[in-house]
C-alpha positions in Angstrom: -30.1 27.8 24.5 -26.2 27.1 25.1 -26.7 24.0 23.7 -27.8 24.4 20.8 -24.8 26.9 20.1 -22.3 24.2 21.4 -24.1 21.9 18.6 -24.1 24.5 16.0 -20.4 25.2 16.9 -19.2 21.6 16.7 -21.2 20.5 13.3 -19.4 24.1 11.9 -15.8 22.7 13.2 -17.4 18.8 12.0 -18.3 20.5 8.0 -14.8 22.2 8.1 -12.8 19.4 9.1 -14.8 17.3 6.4 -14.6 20.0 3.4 -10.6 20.5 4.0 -10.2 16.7 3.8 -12.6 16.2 0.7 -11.1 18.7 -1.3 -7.6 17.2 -1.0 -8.8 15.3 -4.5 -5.6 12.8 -4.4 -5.8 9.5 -6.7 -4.1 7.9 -3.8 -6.5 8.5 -1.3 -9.6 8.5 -2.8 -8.3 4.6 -3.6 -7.3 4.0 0.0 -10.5 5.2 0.8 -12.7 3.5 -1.1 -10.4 0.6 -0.7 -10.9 0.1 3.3 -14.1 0.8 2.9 -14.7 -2.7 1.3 -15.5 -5.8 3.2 -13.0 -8.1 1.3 -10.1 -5.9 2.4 -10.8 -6.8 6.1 -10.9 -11.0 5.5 -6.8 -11.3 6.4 -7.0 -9.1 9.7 -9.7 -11.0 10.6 -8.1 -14.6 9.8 -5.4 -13.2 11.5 -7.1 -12.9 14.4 -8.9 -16.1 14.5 -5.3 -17.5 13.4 -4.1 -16.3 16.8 -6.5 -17.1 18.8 -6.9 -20.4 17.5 -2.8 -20.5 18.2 -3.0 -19.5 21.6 -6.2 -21.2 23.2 -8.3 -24.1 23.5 -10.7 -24.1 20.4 -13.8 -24.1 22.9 -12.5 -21.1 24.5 -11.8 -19.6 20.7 -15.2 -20.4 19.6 -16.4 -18.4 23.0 -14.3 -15.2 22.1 -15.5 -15.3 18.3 -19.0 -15.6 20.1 -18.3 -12.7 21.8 -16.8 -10.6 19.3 -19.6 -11.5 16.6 -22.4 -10.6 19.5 -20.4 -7.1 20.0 -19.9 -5.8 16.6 -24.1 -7.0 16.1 -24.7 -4.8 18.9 -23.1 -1.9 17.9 -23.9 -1.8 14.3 -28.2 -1.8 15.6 -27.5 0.3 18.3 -25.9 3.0 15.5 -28.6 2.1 12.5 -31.5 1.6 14.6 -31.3 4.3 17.7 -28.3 6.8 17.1 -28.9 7.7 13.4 -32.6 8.1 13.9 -32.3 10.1 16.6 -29.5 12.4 15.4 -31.4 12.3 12.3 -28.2 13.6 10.2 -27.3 14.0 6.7 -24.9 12.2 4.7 -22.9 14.8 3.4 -23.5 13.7 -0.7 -27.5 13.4 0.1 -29.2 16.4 -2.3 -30.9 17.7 0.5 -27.8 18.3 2.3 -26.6 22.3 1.9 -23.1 21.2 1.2 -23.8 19.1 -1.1 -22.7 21.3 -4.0 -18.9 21.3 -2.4 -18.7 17.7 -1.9 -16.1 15.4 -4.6 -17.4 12.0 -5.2 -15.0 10.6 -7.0 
């Protein structure tokens, strides 16, 4: 039973904590936002990294470490789609069968 409360509790502080930054409403960041959110914006960090790598290591040991880091980010992108979302089994805050959909700003 005191779980459930402690859940309750947090998703109240979670909703709060969302709501006061949604309804900020500033042209800046709703671009920043929506602008990190992109996958084009990320191309430079990531040839920066390779850059770096490729700088500072033998390409074999380069080609291991993008291995690696390709392998990671794999994992952890199914192991949130495919067994945490299910499970928590939560609402995206703009879905229409969310209660709070009605004080969300899409801009």
């Amino acid at each position: 039973m005191i779980h459930s409360e402690i859940v309750q509790f947090l998703s109240e502080i979670d909703t709060n904590i969302f709501l006061s930054f949604n309804g900020i409403h500033s042209p800046f960041w709703d671009y920043f936002m929506s602008s990190f959110t992109g996958k084009i914006i990320w191309v430079p960090m990531y040839a920066t990294i390779l850059y770096i790598l490729l700088r500072n290591f033998h390409w074999k040991v380069v080609v291991c470490y993008v291995a690696a880091i390709a392998l990671t980010i794999t994992f952890a992108d199914q192991m949130c789609s495919s067994i945490i979302r299910p499970v928590v089994a939560r609402l995206r805050p703009a879905n229409p069968d969310n209660p709070i959909v009605d004080m969300v700003y899409i801009s």
